[in-house]
C-alpha positions as CSV (number, residue, x, y, z in Angstrom):
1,X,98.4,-179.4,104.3
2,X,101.1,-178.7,107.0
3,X,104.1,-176.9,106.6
4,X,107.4,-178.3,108.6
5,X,110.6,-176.8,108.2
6,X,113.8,-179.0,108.2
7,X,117.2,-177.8,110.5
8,X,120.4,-178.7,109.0
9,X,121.3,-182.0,111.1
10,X,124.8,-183.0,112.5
11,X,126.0,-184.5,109.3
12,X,129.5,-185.7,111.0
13,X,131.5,-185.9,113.9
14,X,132.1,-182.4,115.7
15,X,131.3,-180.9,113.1
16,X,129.5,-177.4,113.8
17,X,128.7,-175.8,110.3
18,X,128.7,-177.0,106.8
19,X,128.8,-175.1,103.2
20,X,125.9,-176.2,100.9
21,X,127.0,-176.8,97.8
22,X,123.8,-177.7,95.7
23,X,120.2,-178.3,96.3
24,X,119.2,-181.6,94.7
25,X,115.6,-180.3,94.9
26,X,113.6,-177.3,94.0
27,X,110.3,-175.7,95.3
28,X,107.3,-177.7,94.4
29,X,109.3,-181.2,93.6
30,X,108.0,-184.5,95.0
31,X,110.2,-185.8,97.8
32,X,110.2,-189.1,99.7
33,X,111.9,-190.3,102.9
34,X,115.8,-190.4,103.0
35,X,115.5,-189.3,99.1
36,X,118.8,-187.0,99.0
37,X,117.9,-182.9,99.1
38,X,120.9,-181.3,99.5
39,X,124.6,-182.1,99.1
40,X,127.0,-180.1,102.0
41,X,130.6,-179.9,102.3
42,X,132.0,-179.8,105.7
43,X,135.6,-180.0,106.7
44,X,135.6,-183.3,106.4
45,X,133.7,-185.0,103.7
46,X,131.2,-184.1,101.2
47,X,127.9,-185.3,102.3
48,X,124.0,-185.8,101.0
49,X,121.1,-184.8,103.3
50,X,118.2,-187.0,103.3
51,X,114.5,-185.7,103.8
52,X,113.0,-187.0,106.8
53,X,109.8,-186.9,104.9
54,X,107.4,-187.7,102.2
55,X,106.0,-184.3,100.7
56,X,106.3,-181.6,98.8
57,X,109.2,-179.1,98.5
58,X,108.1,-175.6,99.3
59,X,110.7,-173.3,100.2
60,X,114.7,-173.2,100.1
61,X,115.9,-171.2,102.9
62,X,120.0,-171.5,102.2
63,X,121.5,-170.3,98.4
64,X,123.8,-172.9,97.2
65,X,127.4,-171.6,98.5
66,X,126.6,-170.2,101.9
67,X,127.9,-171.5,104.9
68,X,125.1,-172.8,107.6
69,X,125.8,-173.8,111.3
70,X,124.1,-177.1,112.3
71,X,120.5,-176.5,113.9
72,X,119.7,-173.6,111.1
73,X,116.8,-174.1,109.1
74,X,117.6,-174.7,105.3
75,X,114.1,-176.2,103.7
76,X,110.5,-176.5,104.4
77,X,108.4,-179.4,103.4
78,X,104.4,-179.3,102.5
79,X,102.9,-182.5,104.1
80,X,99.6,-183.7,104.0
81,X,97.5,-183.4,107.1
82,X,97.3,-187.0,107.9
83,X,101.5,-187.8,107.7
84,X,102.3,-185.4,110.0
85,X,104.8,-187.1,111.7
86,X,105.8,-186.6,115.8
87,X,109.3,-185.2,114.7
88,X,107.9,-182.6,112.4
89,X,108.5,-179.2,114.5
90,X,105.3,-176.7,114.5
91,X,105.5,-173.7,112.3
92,X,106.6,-170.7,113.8
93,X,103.6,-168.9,115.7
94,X,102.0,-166.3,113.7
95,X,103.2,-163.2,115.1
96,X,100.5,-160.5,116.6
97,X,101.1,-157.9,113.8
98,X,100.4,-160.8,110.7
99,X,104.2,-161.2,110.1
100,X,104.5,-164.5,107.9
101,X,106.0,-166.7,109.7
102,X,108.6,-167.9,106.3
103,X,110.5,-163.9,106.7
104,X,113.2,-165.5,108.5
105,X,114.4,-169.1,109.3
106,X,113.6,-169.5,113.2
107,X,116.4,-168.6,115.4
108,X,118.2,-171.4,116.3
109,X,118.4,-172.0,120.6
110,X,122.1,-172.2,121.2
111,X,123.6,-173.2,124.7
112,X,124.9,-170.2,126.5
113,X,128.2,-171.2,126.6
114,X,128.6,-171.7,123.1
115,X,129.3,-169.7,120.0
116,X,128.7,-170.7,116.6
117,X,131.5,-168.9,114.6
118,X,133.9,-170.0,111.6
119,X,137.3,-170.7,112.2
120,X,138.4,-167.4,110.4
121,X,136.0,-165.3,112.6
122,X,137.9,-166.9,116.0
123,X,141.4,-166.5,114.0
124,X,140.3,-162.3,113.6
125,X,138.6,-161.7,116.9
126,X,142.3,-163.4,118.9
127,X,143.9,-160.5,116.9
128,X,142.5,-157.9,117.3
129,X,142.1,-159.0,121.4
130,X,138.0,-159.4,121.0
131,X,136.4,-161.9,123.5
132,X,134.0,-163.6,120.8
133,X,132.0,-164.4,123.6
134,X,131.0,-160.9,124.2
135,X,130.3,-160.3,120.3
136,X,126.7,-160.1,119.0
137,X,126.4,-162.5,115.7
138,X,124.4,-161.5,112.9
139,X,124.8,-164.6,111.3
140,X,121.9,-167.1,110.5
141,X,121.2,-168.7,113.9
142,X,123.2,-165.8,115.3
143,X,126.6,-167.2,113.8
144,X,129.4,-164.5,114.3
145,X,130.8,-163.2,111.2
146,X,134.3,-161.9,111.2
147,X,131.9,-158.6,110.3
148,X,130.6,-158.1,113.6
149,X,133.5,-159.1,114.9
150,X,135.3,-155.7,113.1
151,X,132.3,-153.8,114.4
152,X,132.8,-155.1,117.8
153,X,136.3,-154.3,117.8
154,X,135.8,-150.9,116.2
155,X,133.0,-149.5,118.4
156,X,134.7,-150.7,121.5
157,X,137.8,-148.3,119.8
158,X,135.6,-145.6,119.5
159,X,133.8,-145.3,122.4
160,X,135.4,-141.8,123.4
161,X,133.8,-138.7,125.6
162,X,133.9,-136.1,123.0
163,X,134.2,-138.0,119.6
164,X,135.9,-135.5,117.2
165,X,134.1,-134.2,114.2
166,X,135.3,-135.4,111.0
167,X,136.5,-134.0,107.9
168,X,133.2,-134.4,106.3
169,X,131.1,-133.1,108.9
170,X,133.7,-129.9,109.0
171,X,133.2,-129.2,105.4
172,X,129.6,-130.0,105.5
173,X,129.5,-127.7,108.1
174,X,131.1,-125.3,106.9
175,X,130.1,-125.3,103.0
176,X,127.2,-123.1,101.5
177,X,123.9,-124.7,101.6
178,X,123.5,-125.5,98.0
179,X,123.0,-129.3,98.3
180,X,120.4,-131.3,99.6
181,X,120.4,-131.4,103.5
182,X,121.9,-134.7,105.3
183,X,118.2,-136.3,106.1
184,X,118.2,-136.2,101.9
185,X,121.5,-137.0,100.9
186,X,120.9,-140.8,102.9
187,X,118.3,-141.2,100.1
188,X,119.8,-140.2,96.8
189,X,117.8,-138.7,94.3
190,X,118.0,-140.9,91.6
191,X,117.5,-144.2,93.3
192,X,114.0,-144.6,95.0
193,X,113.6,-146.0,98.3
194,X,109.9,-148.4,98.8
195,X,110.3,-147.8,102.6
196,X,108.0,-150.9,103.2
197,X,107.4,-152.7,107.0
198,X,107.6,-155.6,105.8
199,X,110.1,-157.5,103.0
200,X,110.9,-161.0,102.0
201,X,114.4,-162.2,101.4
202,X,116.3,-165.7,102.2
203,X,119.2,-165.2,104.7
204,X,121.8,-164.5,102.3
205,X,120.3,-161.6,100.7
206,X,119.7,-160.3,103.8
207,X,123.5,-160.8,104.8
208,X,124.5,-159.2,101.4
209,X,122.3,-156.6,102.3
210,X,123.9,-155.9,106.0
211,X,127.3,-156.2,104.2
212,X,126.5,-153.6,101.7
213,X,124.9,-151.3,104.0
214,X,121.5,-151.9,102.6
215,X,117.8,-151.2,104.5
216,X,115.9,-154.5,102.7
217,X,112.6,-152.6,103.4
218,X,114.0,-150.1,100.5
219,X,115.0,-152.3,97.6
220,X,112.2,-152.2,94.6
221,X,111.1,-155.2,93.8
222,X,108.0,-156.5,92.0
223,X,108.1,-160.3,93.1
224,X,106.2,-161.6,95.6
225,X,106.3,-164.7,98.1
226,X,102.8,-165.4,99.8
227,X,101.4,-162.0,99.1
228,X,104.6,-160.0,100.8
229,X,107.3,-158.2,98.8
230,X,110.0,-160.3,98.0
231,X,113.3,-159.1,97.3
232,X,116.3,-161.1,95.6
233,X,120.3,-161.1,96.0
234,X,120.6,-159.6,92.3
235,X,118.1,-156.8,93.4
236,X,119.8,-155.5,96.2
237,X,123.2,-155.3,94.3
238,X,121.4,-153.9,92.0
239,X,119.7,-151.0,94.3
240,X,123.3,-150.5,96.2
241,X,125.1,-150.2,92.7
242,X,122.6,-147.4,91.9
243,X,123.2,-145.8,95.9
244,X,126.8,-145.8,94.7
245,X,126.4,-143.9,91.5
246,X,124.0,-141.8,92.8
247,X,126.8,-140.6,95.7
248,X,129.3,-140.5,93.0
249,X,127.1,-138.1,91.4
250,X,128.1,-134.6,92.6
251,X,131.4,-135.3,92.8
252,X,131.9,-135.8,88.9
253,X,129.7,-131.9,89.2
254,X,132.2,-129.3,89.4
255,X,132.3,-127.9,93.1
256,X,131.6,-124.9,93.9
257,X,134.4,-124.5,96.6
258,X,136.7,-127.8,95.7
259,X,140.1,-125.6,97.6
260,X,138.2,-125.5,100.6
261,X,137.8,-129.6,100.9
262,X,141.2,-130.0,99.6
263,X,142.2,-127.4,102.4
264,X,139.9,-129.6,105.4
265,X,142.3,-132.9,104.5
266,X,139.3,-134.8,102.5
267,X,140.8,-137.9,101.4
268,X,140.5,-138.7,97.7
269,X,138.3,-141.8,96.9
270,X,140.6,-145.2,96.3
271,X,139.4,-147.6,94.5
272,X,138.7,-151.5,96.3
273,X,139.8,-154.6,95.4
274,X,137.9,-155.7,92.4
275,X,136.6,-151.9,91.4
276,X,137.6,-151.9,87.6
277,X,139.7,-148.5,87.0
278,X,143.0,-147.9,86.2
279,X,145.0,-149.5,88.8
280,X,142.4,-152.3,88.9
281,X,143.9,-156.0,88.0
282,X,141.1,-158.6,87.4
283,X,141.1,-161.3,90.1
284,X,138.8,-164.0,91.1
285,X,138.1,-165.1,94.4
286,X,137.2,-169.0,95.5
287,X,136.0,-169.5,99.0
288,X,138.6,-170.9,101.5
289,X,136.8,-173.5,103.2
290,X,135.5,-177.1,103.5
291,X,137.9,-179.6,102.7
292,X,140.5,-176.8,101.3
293,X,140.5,-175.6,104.6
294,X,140.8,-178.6,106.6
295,X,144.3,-180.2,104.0
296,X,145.5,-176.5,104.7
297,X,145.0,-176.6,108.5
298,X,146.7,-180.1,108.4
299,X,149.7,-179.0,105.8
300,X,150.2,-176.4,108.5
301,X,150.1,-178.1,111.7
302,X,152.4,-180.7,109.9
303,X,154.8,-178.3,108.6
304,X,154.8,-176.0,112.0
305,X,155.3,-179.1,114.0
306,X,157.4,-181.3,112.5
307,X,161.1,-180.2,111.8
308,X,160.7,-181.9,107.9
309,X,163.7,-183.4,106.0
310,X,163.4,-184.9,102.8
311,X,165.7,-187.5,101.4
312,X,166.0,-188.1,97.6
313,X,167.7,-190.9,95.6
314,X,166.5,-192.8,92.4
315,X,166.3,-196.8,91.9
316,X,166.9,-198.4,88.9
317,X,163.2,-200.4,88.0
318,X,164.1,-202.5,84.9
319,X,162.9,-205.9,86.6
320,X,160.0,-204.6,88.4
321,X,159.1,-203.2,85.0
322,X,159.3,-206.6,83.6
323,X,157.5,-208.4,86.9
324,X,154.7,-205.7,86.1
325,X,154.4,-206.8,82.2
326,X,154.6,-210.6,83.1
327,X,151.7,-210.2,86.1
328,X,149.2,-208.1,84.1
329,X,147.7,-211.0,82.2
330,X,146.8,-212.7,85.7
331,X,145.4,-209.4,86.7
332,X,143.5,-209.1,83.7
333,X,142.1,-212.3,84.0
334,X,141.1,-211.2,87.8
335,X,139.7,-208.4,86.1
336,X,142.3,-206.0,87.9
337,X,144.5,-203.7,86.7
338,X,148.2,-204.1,88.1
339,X,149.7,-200.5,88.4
340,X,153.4,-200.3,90.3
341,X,151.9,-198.5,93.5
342,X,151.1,-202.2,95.0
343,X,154.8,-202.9,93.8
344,X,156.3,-200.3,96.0
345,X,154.0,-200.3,98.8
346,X,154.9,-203.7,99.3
347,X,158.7,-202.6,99.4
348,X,157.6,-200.0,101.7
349,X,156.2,-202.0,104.0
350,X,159.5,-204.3,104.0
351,X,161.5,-201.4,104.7
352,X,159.2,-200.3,107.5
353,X,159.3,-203.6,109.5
354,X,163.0,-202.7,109.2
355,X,162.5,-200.0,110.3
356,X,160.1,-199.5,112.3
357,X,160.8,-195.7,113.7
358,X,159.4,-194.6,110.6
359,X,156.3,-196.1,111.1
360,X,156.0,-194.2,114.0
361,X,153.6,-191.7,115.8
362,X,155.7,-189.0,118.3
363,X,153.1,-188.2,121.3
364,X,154.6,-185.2,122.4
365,X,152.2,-184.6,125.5
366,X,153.1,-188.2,126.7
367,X,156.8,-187.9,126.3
368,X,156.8,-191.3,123.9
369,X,157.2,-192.6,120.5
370,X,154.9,-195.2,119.3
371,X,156.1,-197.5,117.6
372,X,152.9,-198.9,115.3
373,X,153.0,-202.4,115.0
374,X,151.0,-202.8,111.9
375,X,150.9,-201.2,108.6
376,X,148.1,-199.1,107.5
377,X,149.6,-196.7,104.2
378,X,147.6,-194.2,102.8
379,X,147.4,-193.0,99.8
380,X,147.1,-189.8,98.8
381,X,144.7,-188.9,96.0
382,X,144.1,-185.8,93.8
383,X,140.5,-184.7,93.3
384,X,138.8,-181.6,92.7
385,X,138.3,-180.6,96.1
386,X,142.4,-181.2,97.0
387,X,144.4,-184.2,98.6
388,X,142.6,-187.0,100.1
389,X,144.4,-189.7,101.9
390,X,142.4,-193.2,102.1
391,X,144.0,-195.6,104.0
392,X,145.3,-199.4,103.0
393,X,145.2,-201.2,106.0
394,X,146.9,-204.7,107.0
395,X,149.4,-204.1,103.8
396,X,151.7,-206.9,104.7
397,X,148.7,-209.2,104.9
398,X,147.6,-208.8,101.2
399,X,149.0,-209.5,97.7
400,X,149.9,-207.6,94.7
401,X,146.2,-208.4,93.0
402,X,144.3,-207.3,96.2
403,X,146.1,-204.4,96.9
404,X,145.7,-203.1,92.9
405,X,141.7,-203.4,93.4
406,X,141.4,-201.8,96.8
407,X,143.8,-199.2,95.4
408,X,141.5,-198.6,92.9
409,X,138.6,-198.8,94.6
410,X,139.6,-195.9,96.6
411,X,141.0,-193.9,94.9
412,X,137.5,-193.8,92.4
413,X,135.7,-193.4,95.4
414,X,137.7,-190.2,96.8
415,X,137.1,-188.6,93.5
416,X,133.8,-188.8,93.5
417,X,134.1,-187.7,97.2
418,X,132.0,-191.3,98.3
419,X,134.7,-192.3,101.0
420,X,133.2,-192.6,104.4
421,X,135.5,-190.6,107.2
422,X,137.0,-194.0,108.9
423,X,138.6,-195.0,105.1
424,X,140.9,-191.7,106.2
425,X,141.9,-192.7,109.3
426,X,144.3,-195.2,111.0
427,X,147.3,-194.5,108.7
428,X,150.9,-195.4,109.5
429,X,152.6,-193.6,106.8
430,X,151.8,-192.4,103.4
431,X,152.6,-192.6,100.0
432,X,151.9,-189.9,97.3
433,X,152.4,-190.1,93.3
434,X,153.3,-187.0,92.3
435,X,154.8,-188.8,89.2
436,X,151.1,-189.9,88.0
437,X,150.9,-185.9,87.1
438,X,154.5,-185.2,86.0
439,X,157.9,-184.3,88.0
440,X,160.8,-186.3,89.7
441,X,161.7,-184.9,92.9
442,X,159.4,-182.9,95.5
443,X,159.1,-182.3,99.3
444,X,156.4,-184.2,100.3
445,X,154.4,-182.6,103.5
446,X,153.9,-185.3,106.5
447,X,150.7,-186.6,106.7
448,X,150.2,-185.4,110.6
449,X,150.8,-187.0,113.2
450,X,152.4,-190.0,110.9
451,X,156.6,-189.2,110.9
452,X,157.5,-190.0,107.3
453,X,155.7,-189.8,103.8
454,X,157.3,-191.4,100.8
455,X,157.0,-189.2,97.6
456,X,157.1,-190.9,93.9
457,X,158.0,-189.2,90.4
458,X,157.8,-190.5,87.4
459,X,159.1,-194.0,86.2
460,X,161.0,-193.4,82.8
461,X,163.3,-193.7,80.8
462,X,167.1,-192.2,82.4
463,X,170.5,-192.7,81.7
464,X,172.2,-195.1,83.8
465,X,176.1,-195.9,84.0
466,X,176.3,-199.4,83.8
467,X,180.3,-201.0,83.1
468,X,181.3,-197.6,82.7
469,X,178.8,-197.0,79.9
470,X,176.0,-194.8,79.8
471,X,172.4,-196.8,78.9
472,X,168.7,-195.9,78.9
473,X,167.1,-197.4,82.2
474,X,163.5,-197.4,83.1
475,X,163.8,-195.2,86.7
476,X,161.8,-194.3,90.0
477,X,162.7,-191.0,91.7
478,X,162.2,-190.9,95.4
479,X,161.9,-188.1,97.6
480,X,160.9,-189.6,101.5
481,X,160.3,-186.5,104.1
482,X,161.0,-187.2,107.8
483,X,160.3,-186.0,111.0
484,X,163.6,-185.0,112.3
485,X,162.7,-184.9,115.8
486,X,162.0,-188.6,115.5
487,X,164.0,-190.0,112.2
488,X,167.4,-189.5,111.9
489,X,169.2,-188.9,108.6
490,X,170.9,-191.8,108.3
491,X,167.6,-194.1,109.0
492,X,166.3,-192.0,106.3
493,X,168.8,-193.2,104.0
494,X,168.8,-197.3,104.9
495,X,165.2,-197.2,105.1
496,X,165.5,-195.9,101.5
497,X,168.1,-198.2,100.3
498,X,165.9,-201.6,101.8
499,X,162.8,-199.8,99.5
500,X,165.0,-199.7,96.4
501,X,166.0,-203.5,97.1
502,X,163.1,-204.3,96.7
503,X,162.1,-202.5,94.1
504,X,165.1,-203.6,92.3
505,X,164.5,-207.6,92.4
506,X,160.8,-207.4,93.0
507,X,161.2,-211.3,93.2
508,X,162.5,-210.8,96.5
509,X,159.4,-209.5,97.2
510,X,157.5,-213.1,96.9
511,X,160.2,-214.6,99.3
């Protein structure tokens, strides 16, 4: 049998890192070629891994949640002798002293003029004025955590001629020697530390370890991988829960000179975010990343760019109501479902070739405005990793019927997070049904670099002055945000009033 490891591949376009959400696999399971392993999320799209190889699962290198740069090793295979195959990378030399080669995934080459680091860990070294160049990561495959990027900053802070003893040391200094000397006190009493050489742990409960200021050689365990000590994520918050208590200890005892510490400045211990206690407020924390990240870079961009207006009127949809009712016995005998969104995309599209500035793309760099001669509207879908935006191209070239199943299509397929990256792109403007959920009026964000987004409420049941007297109408609310740099107000508004035409007398629609 031969053991290969497997390096998390480029799973998209530029696309550096990835979070893994679930293994589709656990040690020991059967595994064929291209049979899906692993399931990762990167800023883009949601995406399977395939093993490259027929074999045996034996170890998972990545927990389910962590974030892994592209080249890091998440999974080893066991293959039989005679399928080696020529990709399959050769196990990590044994090292001199009889280190197992599975302690830690193999370092990762990367280019000297590039740094693997998260977005968040550029955003925090640009400021606090830290050339992430010159940072040492401690990441898996020597990713730069915005960790080291603190430490970075703070030991370049510190790095003073005669560094100033603190309040501590003066007490410490200063107090009777009835405690435990220092050398002790970094072991407390009622926690023992294993001091081993050696210690097995998967990267993230080595990074938990790092962040909690744990030595992995001195969590207990009993579990073993391969014959070597093997220590879990649960055990070392376990062992630094017990560190914490144990220093907590003596300062529940009564002290034997408590003015004096009062007198040196100590500071009295705060409690953290999260800490229960009596200021404490229970919270929860979700990770800010993956496609989260990537809606809320583009809702920024968008809204930091693009000088937004939004327009609101409401249209009147008795007929198009009726046109929808007399239509969806065709559909259903086309097996489709007839929903109003091909209705008004259809309107939209009227209105754009109307005008056309709002199916538009400003290109600031070149000094132009393009005006797009074709009609590509997304739509914007809800799922549960936040808005995707598929895109309906060639709208003016399709009918109601055709529209309604690609529609559907989708929209099913962004919720189940199938959509491949080029159903996202290529829009011309965009349409989004806030209505579907509830609500009539909102302030749709522009889809970036588009220049206007049409928003839709709810179609129900209003009043409606009609010969001076005051009737329940079916109604669409409308809310369409611009670009003001590119749309003017009053386009806004006559783009708006040829969209309600249509919808109005849908029949004009056929014409």
């Amino acid at each position: 049998m031969t053991i290969t490891e497997f390096k998390l591949p480029d799973v998209g376009e530029g696309v550096a890192e990835g979070e893994l959400v679930s293994w589709l696999v656990e040690p020991g399971d059967a595994v064929s070629e291209d049979q899906p392993v692993a399931e990762v999320e990167t800023d883009k799209a949601l995406v399977e891994v395939p093993s490259p190889y027929d074999g045996t699962v034996k170890q998972l290198f990545v927990e389910e949640g962590e974030m892994v740069p592209v080249g890091d090793v998440i999974i080893s295979f066991e293959l039989p002798d005679d399928e080696e195959t020529a990709e399959a990378e050769p196990a990590d030399e044994e090292p001199a002293d009889g280190e197992p080669a599975d302690r830690e995934p193999a370092e990762v080459e990367t280019p000297d003029d590039r740094v693997f680091a998260p977005p968040s860990a550029r955003r925090l070294a640009r400021e606090l004025g830290v050339d992430i160049a010159a940072v040492s990561g401690s990441g898996p495959g020597g990713r730069v955590t915005e960790a080291d990027v603190r430490n970075h900053a703070e030991s370049t802070a510190t790095q003073e001629p005669e560094p100033t003893p603190s309040a501590e040391e003066t007490v410490a200094e200063s107090a009777p020697e009835t405690e435990a000397d220092t050398e002790d006190a970094a072991v407390p009493s009622g926690v023992d530390a294993v001091d081993r050489d050696n210690t097995l742990a998967v990267p993230a409960t080595r990074r938990v370890a790092r962040e909690l200021g744990v030595d992995i050689d001195d969590v207990p365990t009993d579990q073993t991988r391969d014959g070597e000590p093997f220590v879990t994520e649960q055990q070392v918050r376990e062992y630094a829960e017990a560190l914490e208590a144990d220093a907590r200890e003596p300062a529940a005892k009564p002290t034997a000179e408590p003015a004096a510490a009062e007198a040196a400045g100590a500071e009295t211990a705060t409690p953290t975010p999260g800490e229960t206690g009596a200021g404490a407020r229970p919270e929860e924390t979700v990770p800010y990343r993956g496609v989260r990240r990537t809606i809320g870079d583009q809702m920024e961009q968008s809204k930091y760019t693009a000088p937004h207006v939004t327009h609101h009127d409401t249209v009147e949809v008795s007929a198009l109501v009726e046109a929808r009712e007399r239509l969806k016995p065709r559909g259903q005998e086309q097996d489709v479902s007839l929903t109003y969104l091909p209705f008004v995309m259809k309107a939209v599209v009227e209105g754009l070739k109307e005008y056309p500035v709002l199916n538009s793309q400003l290109r600031e760099e070149d000094e132009e405005i393009a005006l797009k001669k074709y009609y590509n509207v997304g739509i914007a879908v809800a799922t549960d990793a936040g808005l995707m935006v598929p895109v309906v191209e060639d709208v003016d070239r399709k009918g109601l019927f055709e529209l309604s199943r690609q529609v559907h299509d989708l929209a099913s397929r962004a919720r189940d997070r199938k959509l491949d990256l080029e159903e996202m792109r290529g829009g011309t403007f965009t349409i989004t049904n806030f209505g579907a959920i509830g609500g009539e009026y909102a302030t749709p964000i522009i889809n970036y670099p588009e220049t206007a987004i049409l928003g839709l409420g709810a179609i129900e049941k209003r009043p409606v002055v009609e010969d001076d007297e005051v009737v329940a109408r079916p109604t669409l609310p409308l809310s369409l945000s611009i670009d003001h740099r590119v749309i003017d107000g009053a386009e806004a508004a006559a783009f708006t009033n040829t969209v309600m035409s249509y919808l109005n007398e849908p029949l004009l629609l056929l014409e």
